[in-house]
Structures are given as structure tokens and as C-alpha cells.
PDB file with SEQRES, HELIX, SHEET and CRYST1 records, atoms N, CA, C and O in Angstrom:
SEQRES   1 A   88  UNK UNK UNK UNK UNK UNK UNK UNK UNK UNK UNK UNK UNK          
SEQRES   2 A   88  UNK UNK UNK UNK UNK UNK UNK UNK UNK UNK UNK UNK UNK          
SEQRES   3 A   88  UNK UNK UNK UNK UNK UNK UNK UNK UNK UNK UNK UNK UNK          
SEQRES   4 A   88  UNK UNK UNK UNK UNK UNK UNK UNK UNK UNK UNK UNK UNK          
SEQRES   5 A   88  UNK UNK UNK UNK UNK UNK UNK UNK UNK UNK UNK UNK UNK          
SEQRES   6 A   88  UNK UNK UNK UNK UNK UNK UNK UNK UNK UNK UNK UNK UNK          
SEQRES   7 A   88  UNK UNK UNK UNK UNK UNK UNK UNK UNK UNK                      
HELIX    1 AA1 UNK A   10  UNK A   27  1                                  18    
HELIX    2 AA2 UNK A   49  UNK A   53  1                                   5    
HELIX    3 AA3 UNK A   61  UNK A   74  1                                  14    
HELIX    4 AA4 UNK A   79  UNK A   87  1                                   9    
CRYST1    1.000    1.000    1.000  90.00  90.00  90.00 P 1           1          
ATOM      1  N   UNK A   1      82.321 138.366 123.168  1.00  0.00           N  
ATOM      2  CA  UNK A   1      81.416 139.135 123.974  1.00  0.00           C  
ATOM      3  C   UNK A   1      82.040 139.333 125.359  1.00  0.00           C  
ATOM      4  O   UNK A   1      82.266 138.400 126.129  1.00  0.00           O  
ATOM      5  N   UNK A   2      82.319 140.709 125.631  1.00  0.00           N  
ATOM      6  CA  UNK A   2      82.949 141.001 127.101  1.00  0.00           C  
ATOM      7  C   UNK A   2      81.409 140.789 128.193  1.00  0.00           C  
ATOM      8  O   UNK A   2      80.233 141.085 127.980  1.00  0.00           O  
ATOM      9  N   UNK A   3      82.098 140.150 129.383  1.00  0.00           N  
ATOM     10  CA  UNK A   3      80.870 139.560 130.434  1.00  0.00           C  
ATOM     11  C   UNK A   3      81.537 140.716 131.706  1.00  0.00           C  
ATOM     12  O   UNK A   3      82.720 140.632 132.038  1.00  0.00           O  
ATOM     13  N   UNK A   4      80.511 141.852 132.377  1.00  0.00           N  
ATOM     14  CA  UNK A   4      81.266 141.881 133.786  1.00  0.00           C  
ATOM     15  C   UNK A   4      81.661 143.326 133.059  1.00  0.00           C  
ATOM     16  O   UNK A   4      81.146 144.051 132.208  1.00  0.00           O  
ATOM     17  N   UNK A   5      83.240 143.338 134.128  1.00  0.00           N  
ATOM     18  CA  UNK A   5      83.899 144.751 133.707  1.00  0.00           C  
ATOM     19  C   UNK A   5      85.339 144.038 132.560  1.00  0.00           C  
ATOM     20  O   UNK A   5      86.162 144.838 132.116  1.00  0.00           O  
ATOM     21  N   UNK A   6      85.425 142.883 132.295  1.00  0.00           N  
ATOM     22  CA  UNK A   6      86.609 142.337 131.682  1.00  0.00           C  
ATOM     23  C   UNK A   6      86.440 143.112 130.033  1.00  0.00           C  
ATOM     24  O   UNK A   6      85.352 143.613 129.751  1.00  0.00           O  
ATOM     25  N   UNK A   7      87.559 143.150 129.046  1.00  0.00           N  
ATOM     26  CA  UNK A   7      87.720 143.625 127.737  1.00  0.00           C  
ATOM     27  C   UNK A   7      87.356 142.311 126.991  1.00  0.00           C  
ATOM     28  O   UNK A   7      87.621 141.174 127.380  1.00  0.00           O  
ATOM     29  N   UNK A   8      86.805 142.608 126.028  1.00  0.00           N  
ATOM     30  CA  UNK A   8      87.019 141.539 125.136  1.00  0.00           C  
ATOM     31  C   UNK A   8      88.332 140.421 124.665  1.00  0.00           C  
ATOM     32  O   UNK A   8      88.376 139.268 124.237  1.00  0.00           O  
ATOM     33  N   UNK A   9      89.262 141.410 124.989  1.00  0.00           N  
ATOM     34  CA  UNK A   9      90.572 140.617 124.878  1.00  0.00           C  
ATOM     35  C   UNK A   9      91.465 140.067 126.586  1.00  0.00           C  
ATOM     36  O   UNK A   9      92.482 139.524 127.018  1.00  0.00           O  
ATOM     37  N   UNK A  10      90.541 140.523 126.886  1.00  0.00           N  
ATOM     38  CA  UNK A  10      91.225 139.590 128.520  1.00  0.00           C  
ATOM     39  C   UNK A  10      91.787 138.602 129.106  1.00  0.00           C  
ATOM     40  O   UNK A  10      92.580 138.615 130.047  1.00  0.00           O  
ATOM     41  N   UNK A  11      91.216 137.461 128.335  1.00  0.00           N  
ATOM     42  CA  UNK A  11      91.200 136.379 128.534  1.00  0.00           C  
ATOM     43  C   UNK A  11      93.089 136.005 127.765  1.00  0.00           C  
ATOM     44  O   UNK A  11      94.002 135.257 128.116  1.00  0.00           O  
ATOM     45  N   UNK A  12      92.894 137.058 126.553  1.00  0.00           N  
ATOM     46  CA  UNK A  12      94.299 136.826 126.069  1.00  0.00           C  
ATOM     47  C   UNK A  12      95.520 137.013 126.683  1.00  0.00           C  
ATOM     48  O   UNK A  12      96.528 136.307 126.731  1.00  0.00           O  
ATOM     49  N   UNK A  13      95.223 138.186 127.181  1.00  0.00           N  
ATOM     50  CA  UNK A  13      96.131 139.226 127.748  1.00  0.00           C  
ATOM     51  C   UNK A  13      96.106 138.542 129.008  1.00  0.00           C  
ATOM     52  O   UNK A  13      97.194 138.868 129.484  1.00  0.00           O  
ATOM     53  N   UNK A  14      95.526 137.773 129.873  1.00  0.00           N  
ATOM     54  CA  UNK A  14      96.279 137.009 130.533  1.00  0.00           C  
ATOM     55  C   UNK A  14      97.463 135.527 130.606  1.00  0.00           C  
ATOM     56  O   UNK A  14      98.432 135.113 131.243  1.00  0.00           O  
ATOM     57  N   UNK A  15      96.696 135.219 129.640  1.00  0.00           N  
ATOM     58  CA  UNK A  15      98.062 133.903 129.037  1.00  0.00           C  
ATOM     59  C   UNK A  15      98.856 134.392 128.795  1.00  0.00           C  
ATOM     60  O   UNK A  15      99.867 134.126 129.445  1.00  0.00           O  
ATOM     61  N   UNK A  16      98.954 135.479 127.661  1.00  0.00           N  
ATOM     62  CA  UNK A  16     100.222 135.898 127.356  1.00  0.00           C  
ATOM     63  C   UNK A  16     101.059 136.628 128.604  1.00  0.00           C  
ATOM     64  O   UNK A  16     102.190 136.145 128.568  1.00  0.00           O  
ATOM     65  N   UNK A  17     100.969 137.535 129.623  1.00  0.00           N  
ATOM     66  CA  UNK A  17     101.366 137.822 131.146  1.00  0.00           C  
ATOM     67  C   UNK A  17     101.785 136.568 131.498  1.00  0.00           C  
ATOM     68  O   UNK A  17     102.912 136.537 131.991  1.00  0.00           O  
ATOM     69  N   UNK A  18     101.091 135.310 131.368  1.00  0.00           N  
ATOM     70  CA  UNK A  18     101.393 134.064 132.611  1.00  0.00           C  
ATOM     71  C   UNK A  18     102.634 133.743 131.542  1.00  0.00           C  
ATOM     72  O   UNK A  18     103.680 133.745 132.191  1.00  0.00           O  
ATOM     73  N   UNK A  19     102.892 133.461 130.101  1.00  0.00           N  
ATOM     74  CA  UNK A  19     103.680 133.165 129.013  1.00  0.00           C  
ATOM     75  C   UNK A  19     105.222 134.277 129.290  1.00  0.00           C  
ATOM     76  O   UNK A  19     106.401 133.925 129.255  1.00  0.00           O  
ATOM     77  N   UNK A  20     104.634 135.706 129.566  1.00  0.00           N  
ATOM     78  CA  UNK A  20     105.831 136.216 129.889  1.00  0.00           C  
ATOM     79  C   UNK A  20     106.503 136.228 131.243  1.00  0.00           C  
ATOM     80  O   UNK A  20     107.638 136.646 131.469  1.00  0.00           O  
ATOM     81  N   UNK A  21     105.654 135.714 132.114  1.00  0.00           N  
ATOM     82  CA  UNK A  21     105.994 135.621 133.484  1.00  0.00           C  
ATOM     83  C   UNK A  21     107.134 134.582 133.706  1.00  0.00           C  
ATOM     84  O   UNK A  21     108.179 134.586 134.357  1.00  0.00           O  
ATOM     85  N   UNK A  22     106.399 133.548 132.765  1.00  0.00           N  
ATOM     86  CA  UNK A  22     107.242 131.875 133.192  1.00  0.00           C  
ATOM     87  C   UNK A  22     108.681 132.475 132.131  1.00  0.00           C  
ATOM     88  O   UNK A  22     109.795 132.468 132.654  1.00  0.00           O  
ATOM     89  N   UNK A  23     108.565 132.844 131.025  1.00  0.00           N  
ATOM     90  CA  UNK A  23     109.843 133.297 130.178  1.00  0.00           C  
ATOM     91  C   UNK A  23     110.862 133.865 130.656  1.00  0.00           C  
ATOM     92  O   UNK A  23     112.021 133.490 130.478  1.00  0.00           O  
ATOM     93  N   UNK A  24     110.286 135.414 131.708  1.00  0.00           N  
ATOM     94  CA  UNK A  24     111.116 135.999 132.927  1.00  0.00           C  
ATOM     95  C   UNK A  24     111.849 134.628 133.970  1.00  0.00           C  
ATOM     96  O   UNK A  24     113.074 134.563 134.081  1.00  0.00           O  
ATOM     97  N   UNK A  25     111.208 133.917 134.459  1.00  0.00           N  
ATOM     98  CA  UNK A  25     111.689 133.124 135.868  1.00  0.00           C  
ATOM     99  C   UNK A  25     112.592 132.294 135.350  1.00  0.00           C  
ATOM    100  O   UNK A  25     113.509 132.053 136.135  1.00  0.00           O  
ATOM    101  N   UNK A  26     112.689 131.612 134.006  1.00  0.00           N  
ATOM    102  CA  UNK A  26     113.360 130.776 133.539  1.00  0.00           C  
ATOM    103  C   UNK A  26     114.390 131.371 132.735  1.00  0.00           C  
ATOM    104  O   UNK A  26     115.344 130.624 132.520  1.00  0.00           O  
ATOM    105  N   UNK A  27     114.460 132.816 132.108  1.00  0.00           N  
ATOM    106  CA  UNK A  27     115.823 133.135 132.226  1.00  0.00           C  
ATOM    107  C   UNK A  27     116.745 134.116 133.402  1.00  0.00           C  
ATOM    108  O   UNK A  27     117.893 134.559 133.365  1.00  0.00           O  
ATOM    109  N   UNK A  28     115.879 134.186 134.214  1.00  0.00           N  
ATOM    110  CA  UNK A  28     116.675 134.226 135.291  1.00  0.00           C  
ATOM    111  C   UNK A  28     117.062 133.177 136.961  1.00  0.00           C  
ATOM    112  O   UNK A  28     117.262 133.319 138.167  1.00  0.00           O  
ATOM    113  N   UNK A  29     116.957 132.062 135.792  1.00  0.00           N  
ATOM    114  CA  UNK A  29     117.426 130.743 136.455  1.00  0.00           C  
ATOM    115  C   UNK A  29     118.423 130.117 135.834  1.00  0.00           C  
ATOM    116  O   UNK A  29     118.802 129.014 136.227  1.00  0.00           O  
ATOM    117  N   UNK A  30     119.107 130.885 134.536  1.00  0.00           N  
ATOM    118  CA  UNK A  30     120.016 130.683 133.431  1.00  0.00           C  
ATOM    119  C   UNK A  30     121.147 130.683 134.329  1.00  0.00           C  
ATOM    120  O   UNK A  30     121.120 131.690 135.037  1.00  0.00           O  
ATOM    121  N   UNK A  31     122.271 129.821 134.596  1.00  0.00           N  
ATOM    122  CA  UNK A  31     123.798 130.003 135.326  1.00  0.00           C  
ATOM    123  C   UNK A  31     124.011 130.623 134.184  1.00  0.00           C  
ATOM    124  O   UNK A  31     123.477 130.652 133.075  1.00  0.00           O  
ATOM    125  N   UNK A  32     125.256 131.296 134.906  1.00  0.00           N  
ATOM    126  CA  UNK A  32     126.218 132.109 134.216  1.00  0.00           C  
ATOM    127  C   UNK A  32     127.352 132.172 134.940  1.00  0.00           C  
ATOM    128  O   UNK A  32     127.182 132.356 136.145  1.00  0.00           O  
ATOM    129  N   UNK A  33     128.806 132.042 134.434  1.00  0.00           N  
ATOM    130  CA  UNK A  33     129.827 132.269 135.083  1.00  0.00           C  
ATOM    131  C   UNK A  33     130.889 131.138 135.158  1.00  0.00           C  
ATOM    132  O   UNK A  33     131.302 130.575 134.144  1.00  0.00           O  
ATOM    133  N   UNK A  34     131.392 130.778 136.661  1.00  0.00           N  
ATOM    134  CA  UNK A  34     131.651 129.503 136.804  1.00  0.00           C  
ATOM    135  C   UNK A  34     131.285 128.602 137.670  1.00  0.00           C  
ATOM    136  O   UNK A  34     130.899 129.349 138.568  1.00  0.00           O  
ATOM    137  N   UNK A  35     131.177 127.901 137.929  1.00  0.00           N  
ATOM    138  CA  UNK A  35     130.916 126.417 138.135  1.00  0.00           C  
ATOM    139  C   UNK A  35     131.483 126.626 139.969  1.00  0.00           C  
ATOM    140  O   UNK A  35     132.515 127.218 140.283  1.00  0.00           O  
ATOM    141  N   UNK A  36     130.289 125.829 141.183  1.00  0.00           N  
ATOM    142  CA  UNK A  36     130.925 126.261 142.502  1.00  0.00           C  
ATOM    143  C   UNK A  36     131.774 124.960 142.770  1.00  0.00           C  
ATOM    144  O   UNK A  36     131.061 124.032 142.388  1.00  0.00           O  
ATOM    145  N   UNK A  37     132.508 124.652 143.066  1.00  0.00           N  
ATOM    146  CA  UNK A  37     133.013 123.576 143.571  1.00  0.00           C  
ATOM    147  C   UNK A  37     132.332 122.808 144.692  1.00  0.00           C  
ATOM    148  O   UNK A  37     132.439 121.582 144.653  1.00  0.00           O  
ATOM    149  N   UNK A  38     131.560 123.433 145.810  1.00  0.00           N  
ATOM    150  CA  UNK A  38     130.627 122.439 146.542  1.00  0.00           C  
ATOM    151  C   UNK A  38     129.236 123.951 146.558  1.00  0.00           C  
ATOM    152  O   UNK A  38     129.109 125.175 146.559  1.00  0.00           O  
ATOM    153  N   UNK A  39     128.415 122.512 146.567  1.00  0.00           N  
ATOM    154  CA  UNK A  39     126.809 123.195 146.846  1.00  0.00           C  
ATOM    155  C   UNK A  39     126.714 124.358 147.794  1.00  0.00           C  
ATOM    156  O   UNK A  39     127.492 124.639 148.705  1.00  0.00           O  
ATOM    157  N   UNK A  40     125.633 124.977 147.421  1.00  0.00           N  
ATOM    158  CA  UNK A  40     125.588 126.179 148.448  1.00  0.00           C  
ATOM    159  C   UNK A  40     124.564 126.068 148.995  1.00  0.00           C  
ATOM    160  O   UNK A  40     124.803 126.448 150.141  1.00  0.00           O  
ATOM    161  N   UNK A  41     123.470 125.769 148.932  1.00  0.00           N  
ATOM    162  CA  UNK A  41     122.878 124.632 149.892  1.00  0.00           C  
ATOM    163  C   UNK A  41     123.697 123.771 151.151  1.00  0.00           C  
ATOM    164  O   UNK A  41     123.837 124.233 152.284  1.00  0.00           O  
ATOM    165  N   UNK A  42     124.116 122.656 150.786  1.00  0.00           N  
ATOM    166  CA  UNK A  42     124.451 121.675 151.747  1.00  0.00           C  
ATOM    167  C   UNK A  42     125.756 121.761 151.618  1.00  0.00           C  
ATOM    168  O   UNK A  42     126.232 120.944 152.406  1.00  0.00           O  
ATOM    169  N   UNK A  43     126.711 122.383 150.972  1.00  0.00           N  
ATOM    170  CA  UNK A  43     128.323 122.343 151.085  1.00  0.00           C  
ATOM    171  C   UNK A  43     128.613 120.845 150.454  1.00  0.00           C  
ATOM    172  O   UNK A  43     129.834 120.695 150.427  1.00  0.00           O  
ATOM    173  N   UNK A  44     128.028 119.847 150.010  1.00  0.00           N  
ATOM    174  CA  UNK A  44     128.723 119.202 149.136  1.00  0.00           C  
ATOM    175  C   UNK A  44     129.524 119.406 148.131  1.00  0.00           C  
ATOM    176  O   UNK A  44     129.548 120.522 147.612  1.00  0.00           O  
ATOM    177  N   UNK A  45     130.541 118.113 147.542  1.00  0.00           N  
ATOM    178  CA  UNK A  45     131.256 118.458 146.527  1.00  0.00           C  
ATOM    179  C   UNK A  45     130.103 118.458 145.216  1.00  0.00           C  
ATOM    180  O   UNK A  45     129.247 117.580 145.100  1.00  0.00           O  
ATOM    181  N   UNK A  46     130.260 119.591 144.285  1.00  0.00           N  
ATOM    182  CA  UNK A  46     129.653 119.155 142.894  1.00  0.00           C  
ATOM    183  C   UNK A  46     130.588 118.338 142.360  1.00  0.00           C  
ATOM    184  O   UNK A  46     131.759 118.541 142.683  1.00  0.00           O  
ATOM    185  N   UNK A  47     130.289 117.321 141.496  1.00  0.00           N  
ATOM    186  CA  UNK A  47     131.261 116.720 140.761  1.00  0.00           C  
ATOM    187  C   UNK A  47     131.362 116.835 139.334  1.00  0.00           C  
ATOM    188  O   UNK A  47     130.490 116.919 138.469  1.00  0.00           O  
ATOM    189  N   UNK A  48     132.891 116.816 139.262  1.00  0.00           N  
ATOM    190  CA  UNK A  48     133.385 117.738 137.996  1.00  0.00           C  
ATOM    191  C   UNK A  48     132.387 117.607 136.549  1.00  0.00           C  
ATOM    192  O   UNK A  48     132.160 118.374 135.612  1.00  0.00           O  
ATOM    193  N   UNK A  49     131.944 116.245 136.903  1.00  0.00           N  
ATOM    194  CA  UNK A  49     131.160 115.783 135.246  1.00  0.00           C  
ATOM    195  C   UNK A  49     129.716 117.091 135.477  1.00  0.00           C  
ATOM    196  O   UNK A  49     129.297 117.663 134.471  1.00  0.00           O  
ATOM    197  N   UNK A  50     129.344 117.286 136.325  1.00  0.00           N  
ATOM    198  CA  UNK A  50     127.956 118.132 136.506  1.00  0.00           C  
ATOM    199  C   UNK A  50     128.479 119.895 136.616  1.00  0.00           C  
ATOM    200  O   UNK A  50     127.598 120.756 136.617  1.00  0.00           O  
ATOM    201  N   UNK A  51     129.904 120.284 136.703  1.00  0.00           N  
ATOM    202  CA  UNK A  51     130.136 121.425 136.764  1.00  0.00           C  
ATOM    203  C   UNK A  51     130.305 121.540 135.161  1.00  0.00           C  
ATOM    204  O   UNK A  51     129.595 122.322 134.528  1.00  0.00           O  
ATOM    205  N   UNK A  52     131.320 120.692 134.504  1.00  0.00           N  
ATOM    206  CA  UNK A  52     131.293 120.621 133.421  1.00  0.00           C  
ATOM    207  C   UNK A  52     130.282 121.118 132.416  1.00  0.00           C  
ATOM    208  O   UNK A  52     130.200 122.189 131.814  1.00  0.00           O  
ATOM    209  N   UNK A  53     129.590 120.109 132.408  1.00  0.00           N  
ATOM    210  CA  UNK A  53     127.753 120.095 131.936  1.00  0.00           C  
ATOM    211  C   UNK A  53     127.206 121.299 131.924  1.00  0.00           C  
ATOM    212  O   UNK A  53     127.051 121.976 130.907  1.00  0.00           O  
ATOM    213  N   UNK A  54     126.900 121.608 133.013  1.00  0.00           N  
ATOM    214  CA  UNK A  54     126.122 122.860 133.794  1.00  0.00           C  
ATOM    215  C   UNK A  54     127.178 124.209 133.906  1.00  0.00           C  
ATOM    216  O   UNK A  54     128.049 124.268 134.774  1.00  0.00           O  
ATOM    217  N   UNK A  55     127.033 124.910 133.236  1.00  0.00           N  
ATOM    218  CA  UNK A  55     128.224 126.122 133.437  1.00  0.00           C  
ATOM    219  C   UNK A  55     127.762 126.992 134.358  1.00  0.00           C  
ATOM    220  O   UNK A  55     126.892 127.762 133.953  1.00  0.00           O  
ATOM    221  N   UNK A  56     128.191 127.112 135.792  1.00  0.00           N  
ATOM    222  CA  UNK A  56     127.858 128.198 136.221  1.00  0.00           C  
ATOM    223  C   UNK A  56     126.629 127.558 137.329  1.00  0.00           C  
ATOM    224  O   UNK A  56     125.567 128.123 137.593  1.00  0.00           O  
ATOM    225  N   UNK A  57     126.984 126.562 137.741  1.00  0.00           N  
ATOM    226  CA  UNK A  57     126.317 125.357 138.667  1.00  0.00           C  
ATOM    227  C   UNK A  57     126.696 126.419 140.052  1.00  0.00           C  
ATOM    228  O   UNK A  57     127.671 127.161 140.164  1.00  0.00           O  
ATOM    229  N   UNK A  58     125.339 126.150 141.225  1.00  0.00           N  
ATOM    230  CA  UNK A  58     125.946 126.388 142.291  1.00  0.00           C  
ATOM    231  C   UNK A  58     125.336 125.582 143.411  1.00  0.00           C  
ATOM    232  O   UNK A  58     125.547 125.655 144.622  1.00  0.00           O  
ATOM    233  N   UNK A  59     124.358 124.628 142.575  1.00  0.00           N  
ATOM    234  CA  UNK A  59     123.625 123.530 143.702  1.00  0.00           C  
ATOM    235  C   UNK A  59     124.083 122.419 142.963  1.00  0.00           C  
ATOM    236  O   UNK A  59     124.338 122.447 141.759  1.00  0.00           O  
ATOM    237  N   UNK A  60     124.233 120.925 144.100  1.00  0.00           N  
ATOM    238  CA  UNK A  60     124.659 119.396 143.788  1.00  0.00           C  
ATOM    239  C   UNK A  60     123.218 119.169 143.251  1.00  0.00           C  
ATOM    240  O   UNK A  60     122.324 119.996 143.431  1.00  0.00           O  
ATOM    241  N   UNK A  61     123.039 117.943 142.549  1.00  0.00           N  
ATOM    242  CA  UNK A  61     122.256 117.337 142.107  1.00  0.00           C  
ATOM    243  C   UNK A  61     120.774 117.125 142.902  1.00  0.00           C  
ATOM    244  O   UNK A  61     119.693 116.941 142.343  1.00  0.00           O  
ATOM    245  N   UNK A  62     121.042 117.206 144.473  1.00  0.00           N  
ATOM    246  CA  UNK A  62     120.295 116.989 144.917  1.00  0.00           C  
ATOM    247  C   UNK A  62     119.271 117.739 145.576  1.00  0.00           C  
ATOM    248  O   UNK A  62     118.150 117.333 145.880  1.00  0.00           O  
ATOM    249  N   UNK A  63     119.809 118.978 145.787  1.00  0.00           N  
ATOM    250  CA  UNK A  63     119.331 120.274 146.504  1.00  0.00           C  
ATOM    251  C   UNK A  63     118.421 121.180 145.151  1.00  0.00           C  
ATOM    252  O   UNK A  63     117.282 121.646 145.150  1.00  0.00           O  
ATOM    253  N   UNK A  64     119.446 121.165 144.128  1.00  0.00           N  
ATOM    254  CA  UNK A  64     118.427 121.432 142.843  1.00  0.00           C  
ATOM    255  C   UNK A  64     117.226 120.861 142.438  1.00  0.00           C  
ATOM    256  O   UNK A  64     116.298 121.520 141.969  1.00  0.00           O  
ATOM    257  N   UNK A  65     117.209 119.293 142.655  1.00  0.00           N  
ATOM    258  CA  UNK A  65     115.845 118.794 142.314  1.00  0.00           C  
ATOM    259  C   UNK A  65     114.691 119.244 143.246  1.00  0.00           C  
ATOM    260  O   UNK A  65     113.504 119.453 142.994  1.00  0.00           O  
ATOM    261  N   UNK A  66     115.573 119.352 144.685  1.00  0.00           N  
ATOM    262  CA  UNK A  66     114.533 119.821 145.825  1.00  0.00           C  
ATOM    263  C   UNK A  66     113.627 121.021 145.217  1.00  0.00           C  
ATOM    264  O   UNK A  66     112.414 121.104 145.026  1.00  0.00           O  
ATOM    265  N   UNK A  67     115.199 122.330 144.886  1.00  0.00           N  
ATOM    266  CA  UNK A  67     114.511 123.690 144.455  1.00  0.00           C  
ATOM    267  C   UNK A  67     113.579 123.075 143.560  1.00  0.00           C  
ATOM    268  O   UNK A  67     112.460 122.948 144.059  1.00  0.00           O  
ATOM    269  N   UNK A  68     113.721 122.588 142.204  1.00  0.00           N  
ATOM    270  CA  UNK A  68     112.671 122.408 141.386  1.00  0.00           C  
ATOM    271  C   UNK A  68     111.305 121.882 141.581  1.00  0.00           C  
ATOM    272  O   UNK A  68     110.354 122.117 140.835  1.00  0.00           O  
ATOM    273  N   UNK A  69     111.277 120.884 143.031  1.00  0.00           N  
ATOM    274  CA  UNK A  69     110.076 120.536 143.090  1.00  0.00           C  
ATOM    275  C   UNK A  69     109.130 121.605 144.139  1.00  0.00           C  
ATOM    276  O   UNK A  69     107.903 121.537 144.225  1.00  0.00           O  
ATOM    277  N   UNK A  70     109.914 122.492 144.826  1.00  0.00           N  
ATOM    278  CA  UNK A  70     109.249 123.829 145.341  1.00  0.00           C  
ATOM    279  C   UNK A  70     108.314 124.549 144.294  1.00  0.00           C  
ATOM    280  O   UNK A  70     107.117 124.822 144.208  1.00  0.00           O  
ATOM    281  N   UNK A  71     109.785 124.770 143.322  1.00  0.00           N  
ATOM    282  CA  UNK A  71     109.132 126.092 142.452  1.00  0.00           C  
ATOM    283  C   UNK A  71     107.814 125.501 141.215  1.00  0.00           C  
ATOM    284  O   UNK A  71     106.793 126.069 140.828  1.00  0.00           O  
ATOM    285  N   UNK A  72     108.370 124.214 140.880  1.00  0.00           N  
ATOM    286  CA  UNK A  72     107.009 123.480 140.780  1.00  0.00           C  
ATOM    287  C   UNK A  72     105.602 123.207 140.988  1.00  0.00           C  
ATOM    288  O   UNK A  72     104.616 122.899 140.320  1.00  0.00           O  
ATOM    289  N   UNK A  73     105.906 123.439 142.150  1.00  0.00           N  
ATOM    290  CA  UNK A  73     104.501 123.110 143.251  1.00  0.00           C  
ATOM    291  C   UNK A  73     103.826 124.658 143.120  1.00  0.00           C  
ATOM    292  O   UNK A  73     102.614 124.818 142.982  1.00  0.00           O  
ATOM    293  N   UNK A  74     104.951 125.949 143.193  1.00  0.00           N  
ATOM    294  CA  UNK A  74     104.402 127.188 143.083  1.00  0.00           C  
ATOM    295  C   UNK A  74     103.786 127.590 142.241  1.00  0.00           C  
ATOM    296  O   UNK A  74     102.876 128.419 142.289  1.00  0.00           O  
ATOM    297  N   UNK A  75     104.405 126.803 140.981  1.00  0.00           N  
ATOM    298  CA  UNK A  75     104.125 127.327 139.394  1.00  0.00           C  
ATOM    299  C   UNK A  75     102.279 126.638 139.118  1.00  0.00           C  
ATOM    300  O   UNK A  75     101.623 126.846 138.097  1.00  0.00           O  
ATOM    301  N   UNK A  76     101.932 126.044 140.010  1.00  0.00           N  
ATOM    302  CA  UNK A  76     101.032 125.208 139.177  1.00  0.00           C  
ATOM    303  C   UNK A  76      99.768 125.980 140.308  1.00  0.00           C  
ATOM    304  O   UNK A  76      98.652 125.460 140.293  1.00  0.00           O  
ATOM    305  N   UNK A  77      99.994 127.138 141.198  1.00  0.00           N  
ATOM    306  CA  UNK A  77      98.851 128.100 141.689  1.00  0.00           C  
ATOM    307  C   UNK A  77      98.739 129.373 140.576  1.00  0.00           C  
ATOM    308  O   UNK A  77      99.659 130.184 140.471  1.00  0.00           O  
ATOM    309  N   UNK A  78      97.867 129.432 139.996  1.00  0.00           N  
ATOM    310  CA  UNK A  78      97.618 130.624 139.184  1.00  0.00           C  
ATOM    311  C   UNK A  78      97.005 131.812 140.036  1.00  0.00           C  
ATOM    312  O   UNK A  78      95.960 131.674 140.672  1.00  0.00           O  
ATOM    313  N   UNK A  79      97.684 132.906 140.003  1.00  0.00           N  
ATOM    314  CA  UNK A  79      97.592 133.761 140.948  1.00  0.00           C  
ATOM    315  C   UNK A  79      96.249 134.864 140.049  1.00  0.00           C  
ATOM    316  O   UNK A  79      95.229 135.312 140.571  1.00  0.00           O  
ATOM    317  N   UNK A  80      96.752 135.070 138.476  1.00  0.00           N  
ATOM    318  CA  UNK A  80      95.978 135.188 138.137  1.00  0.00           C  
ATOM    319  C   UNK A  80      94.095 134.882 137.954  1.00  0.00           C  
ATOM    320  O   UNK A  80      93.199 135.683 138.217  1.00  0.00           O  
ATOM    321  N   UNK A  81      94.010 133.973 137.615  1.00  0.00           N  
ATOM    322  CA  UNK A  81      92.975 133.363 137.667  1.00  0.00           C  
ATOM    323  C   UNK A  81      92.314 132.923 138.915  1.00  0.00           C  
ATOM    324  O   UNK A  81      91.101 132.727 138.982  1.00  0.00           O  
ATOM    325  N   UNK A  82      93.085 132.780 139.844  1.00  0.00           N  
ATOM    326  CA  UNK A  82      92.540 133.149 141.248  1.00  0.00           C  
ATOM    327  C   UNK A  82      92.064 134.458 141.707  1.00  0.00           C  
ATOM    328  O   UNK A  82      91.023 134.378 142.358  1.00  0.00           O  
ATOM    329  N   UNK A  83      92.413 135.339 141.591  1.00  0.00           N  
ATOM    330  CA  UNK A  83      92.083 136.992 141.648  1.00  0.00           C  
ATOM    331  C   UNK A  83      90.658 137.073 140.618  1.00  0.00           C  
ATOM    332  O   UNK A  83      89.604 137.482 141.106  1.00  0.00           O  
ATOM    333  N   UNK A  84      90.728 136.666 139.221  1.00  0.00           N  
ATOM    334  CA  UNK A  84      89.678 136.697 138.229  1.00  0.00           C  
ATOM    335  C   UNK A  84      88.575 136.334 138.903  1.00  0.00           C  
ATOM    336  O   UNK A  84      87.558 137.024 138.836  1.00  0.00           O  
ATOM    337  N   UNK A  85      88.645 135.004 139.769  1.00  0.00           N  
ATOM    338  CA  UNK A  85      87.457 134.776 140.060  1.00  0.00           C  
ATOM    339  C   UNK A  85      87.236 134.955 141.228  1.00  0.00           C  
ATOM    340  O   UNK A  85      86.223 134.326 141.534  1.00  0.00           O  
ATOM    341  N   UNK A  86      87.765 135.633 142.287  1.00  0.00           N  
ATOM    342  CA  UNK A  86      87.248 136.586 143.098  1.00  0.00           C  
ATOM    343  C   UNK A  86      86.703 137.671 143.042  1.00  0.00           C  
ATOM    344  O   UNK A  86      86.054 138.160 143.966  1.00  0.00           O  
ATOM    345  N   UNK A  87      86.907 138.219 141.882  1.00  0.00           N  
ATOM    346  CA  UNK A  87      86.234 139.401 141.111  1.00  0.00           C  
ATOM    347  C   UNK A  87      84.709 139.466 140.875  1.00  0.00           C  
ATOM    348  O   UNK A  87      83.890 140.383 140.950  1.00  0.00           O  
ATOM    349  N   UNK A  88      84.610 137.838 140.485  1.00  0.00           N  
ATOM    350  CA  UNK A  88      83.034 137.774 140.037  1.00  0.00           C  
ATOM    351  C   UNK A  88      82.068 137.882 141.004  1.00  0.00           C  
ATOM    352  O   UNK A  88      80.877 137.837 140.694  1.00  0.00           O  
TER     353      UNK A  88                                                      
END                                                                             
């Protein structure tokens, strides 16, 4: 039963958007290429065992976890569902 001005299928058609959203960000967080020799962040050395590993590395171990706990923190505001229920 559609409530409001929403479709009956709304509710779908937004997971699947948030499903293709996160699919987009995470392959274009894919390295590709080669491997930096120091961080681009902080100019540290990467070390060879983590360039190895990681093909196409361009942050040290440590500046990456940073990024991840940013984009983390971003990922877990639904922009969607915030808008939805301003609507009501």
C-alpha cells in the first residue's frame, strides 16, 4: 500500500540506489597501476611487503586506515532516508 506521494515500490528502489551507490565508491577505490614508493599523504616510505600486496598502493598503512575511518563515519549518514523523512 503506497502512503503519501511515494510508489508502491519505493522503499525498494531506494536500497537498491544505496546498493548501487556503495558498489560505485568501492570500485572506484580499486588501485590500479603501480605501487607509490612513499605515501602521498605524509611522504612516508610504503614498505615493499604492502606495495607488493596492494597493487597500485598510494597511502602507508596508516593514513589509509585514517581515510577509512572518515569515509566510514560518512557511509553510516543516509542521505536518502534523511530527505524521505523530511518529506513527511
Amino acid at each position: 500500500m503506497a502512503v503519501g506521494w511515494a510508489n508502491d515500490d519505493s522503499v525498494s528502489q531506494q536500497i537498491q540506489n544505496t546498493i548501487d551507490d556503495d558498489i560505485s565508491r568501492v570500485r572506484g577505490s580499486i588501485h590500479q597501476g603501480e605501487s607509490a614508493h612513499y605515501c602521498d599523504e605524509c611522504g612516508d616510505k610504503i614498505p615493499d611487503a604492502r606495495r607488493t600486496a596492494m597493487k597500485g598502493v598510494r597511502l602507508c598503512i596508516e593514513c589509509q586506515s585514517t581515510l577509512e575511518l572518515v569515509s566510514e563515519r560518512h557511509a553510516l549518514f543516509n542521505r536518502r532516508a534523511s530527505k524521505d523523512s523530511q518529506l513527511r
